[in-house]
C-alpha positions as CSV (number, residue, x, y, z in Angstrom):
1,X,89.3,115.6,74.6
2,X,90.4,116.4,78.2
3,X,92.9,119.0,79.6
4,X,94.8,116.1,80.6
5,X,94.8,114.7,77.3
6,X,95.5,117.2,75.4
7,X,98.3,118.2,77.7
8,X,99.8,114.1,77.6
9,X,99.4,115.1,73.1
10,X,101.6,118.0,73.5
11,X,104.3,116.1,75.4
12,X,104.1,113.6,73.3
13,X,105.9,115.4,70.3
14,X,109.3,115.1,70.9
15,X,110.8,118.2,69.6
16,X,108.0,120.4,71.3
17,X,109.1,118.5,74.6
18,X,112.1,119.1,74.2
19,X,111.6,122.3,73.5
20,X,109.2,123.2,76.6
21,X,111.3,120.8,79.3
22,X,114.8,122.0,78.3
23,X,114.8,126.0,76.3
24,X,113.8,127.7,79.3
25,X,115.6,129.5,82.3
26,X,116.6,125.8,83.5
27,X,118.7,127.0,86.6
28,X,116.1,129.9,87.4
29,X,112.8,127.5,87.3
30,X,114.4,124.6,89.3
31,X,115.3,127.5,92.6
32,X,111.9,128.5,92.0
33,X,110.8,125.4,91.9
34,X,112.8,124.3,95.2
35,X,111.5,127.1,97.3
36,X,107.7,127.4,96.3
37,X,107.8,123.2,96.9
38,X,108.7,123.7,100.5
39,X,105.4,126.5,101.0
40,X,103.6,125.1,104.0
41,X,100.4,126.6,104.0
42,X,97.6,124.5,103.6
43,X,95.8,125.1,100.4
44,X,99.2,125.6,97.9
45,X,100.3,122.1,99.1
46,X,96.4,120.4,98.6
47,X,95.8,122.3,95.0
48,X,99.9,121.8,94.3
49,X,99.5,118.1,95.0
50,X,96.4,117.6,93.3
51,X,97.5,119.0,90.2
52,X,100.3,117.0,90.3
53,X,98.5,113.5,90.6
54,X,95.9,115.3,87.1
55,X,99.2,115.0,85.2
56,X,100.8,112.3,86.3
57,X,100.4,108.9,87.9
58,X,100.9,110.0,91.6
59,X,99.7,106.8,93.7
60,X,100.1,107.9,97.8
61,X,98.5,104.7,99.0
62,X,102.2,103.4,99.6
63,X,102.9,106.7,102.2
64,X,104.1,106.7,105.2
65,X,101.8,109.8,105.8
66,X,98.4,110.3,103.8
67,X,98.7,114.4,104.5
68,X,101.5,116.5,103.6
69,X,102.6,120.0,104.8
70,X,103.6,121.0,101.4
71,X,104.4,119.6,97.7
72,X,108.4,119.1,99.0
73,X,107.2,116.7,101.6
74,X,104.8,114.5,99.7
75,X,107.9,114.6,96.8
76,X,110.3,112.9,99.6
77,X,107.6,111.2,101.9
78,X,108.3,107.7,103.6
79,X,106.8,104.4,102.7
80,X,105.0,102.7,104.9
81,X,107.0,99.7,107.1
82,X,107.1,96.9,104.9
83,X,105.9,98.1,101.3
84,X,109.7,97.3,99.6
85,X,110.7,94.1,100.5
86,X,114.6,94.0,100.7
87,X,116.0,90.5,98.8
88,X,118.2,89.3,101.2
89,X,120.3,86.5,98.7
90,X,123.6,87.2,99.5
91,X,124.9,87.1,96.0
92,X,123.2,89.9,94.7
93,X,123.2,94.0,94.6
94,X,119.3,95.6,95.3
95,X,118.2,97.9,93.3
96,X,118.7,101.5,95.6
97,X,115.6,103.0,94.3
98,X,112.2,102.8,92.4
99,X,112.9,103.5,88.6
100,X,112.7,102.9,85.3
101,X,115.7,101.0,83.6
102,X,117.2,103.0,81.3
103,X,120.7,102.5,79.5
104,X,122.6,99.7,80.5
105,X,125.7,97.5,79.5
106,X,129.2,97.2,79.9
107,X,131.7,100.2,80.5
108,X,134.2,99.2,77.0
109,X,137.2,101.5,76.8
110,X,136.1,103.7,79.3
111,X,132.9,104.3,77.3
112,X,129.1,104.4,78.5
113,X,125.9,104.6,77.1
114,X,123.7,107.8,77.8
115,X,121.2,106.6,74.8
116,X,121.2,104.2,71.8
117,X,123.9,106.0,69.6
118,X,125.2,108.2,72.8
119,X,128.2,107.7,74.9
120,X,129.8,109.2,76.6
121,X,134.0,108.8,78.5
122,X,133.3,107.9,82.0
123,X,136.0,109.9,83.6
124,X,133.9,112.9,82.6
125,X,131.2,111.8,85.0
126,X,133.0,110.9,87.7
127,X,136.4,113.3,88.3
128,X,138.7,110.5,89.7
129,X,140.1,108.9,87.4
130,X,141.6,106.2,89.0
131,X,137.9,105.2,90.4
132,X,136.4,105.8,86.8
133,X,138.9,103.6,85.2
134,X,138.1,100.2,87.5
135,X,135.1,99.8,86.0
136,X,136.6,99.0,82.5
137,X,134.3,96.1,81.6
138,X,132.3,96.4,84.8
139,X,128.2,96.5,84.3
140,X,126.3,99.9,84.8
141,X,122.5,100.7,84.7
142,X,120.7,104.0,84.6
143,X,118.1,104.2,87.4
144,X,115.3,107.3,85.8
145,X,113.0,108.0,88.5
146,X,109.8,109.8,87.3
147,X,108.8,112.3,89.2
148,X,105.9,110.2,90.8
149,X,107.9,107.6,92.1
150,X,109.2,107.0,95.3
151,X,112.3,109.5,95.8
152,X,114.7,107.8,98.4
153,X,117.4,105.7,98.2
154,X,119.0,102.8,100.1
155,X,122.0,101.0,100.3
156,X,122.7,98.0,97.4
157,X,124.5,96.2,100.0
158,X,126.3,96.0,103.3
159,X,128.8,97.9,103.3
160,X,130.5,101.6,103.9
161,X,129.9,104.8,102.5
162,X,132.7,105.9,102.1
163,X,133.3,109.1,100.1
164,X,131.1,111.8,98.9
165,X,132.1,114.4,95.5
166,X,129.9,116.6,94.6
167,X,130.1,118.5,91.1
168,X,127.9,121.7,90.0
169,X,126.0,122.2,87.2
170,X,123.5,122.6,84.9
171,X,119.7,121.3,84.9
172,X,119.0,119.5,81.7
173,X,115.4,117.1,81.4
174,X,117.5,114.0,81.9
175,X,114.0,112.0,80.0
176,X,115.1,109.9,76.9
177,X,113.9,112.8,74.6
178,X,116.3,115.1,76.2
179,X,118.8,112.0,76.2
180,X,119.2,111.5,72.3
181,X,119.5,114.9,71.9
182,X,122.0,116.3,74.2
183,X,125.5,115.0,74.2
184,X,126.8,114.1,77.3
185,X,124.4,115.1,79.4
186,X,125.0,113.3,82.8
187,X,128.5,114.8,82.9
188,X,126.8,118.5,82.1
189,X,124.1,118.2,84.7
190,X,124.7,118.4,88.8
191,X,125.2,115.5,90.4
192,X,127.5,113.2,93.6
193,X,129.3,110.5,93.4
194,X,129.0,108.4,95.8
195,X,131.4,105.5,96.8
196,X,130.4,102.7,98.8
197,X,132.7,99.8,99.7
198,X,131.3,96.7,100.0
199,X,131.2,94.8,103.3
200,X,134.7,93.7,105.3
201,X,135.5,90.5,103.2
202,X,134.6,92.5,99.7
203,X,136.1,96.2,100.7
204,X,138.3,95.9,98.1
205,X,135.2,96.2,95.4
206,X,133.4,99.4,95.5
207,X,130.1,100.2,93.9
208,X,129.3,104.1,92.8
209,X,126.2,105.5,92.9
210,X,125.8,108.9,90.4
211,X,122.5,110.3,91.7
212,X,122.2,113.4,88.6
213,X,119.9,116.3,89.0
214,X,117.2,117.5,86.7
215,X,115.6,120.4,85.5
216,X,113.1,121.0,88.7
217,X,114.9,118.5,90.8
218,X,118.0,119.7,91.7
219,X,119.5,119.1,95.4
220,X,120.9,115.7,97.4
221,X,120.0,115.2,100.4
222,X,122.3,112.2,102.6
223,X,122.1,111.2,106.1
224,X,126.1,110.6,106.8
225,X,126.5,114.4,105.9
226,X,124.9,117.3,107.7
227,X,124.7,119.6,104.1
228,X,122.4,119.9,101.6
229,X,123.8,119.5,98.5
230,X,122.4,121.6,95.8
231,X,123.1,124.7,93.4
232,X,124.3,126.7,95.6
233,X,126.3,124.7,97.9
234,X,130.0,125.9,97.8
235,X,132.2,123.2,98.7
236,X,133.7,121.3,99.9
237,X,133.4,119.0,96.7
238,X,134.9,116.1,98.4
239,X,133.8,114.8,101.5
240,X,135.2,111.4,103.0
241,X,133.0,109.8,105.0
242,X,132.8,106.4,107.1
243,X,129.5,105.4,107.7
244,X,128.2,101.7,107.9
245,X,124.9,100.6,106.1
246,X,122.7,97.6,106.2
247,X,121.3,96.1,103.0
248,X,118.1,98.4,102.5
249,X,119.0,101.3,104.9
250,X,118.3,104.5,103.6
251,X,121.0,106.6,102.8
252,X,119.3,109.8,101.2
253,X,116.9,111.3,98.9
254,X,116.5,113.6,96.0
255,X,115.0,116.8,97.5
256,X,113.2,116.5,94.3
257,X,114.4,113.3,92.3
258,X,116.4,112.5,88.7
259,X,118.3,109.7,87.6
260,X,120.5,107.3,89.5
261,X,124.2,105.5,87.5
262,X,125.2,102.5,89.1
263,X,128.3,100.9,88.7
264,X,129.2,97.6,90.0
265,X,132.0,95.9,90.6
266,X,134.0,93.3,88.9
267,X,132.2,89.8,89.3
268,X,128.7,91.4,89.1
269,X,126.5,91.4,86.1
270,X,122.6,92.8,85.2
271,X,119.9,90.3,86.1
272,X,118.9,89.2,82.8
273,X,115.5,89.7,83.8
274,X,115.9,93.7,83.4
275,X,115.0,95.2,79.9
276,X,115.0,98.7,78.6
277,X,112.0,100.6,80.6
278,X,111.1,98.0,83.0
279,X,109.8,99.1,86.2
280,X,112.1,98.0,89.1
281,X,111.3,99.0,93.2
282,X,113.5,99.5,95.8
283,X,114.9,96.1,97.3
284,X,114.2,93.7,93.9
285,X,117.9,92.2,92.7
286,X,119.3,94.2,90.2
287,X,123.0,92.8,89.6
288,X,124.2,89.2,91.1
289,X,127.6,87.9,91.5
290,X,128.5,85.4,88.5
């Protein structure tokens, strides 16, 4: 049997994942983690990289770029022009990112689900209430990005970004093993909140995008904002903003990816299409107006 098997065995059993992805120094490994990432020198990005694509299913052919300073830029590379198409029916929200679907459904007494027989009260993953609240029986989706996918993120819509919260915290696996164990987990971890108006006939609906941090993969990067949001970062926590976004336009990435929570707004529901663990790419319709 092959390292790679054997290693794909042990990950396998849930408790020992659990136990290896989450009882560690979680804080301590992911600032490690961040800084040896961004090493340019050669050889640590090639051998870094390469071990990387051993364990996992790291497919470059979609890059921008084919050779990469260091492990942090071929974690938040470019795609080449062209290789998301962007669905352009104007009745529906894109999907900001590549992911897996995870949990989805209908917020129901201010209740969401984290994992089947795990919810959690909204207003403890996003701090305003009022905002939390006007999604009562809105649809929601949880975007999981592995950490070979594709780690930017574009706008749903047309429409304006505008408002920013960040909250600090900690840096649990957010992988469905870690997910049915750990209560609440979205509202422990770090994570924004992003809200973004829809375009000028719509502004009074407002989709929010909760991009969460991980163990490893901590720190938001956004391009209406000149601060790096990440462990470290002091405040301000809330930071208004007014910047205008076409359908498709990038407005960030994970300096090293996690999970995405989209709400939409009244009048929008899932695609049907969508089940528990599909794959979905950036672009594809995820929620259309009914």
């Amino acid at each position: 049997m092959s390292i790679k098997n054997i290693a794909q065995r042990i990950l396998g059993q849930e408790d020992l994942n659990f136990l290896l992805t989450n009882r560690i120094p979680r804080i301590a490994l992911t600032r490690f983690m961040g800084w040896f990432s961004q090493i340019e020198h050669p050889w640590i990005a090639y051998l870094s990289i390469k071990t990387w694509q051993f364990f996992s299913q790291l497919d470059l052919s979609e890059a921008k770029n084919t050779h990469f300073r260091s492990m942090h830029a071929c974690f938040t590379r470019e795609l080449k022009v062209g290789a998301r198409p962007i669905d352009s029916a104007e009745n529906v929200l894109v999907s900001p990112c590549d992911a897996l679907i995870g949990a989805f459904g209908q917020v129901k007494d201010g209740m969401v689900l984290q994992a089947k027989g795990f919810a959690y009260n909204l207003s403890e993953l996003i701090p305003d209430a009022q905002l939390a609240a006007s999604y009562e029986g809105c649809d929601y989706v949880t975007l999981r990005l592995t950490s070979s996918m594709y780690h930017r993120f574009h706008a749903p819509a047309d429409g304006v970004l505008k408002k920013l919260t960040y909250i600090s915290g900690d840096t649990w696996n957010v992988n469905p093993i870690a997910l049915k164990r750990v209560e609440r987990l979205f509202c422990k971890n770090e994570r924004a909140v992003i809200e973004y108006a829809l375009n000028e006939q719509d502004n009074h609906q407002v989709i929010t995008l909760v991009p969460v941090a991980a163990i490893l993969v901590a720190s938001i990067r956004l391009h209406c904002i000149n601060v790096l949001l990440h462990l470290k970062y002091q405040g301000p926590n809330q930071i208004p903003c007014q910047a205008q976004f076409q359908r498709g336009s990038e407005l960030g990435w994970f300096q090293h990816g996690s999970t995405i929570l989209f709400f939409a707004p009244h009048g929008y529901q899932l695609i049907q299409q969508w089940h528990l663990g599909d794959t979905i790419k950036m672009g594809q319709a995820l929620f259309h107006r009914h």
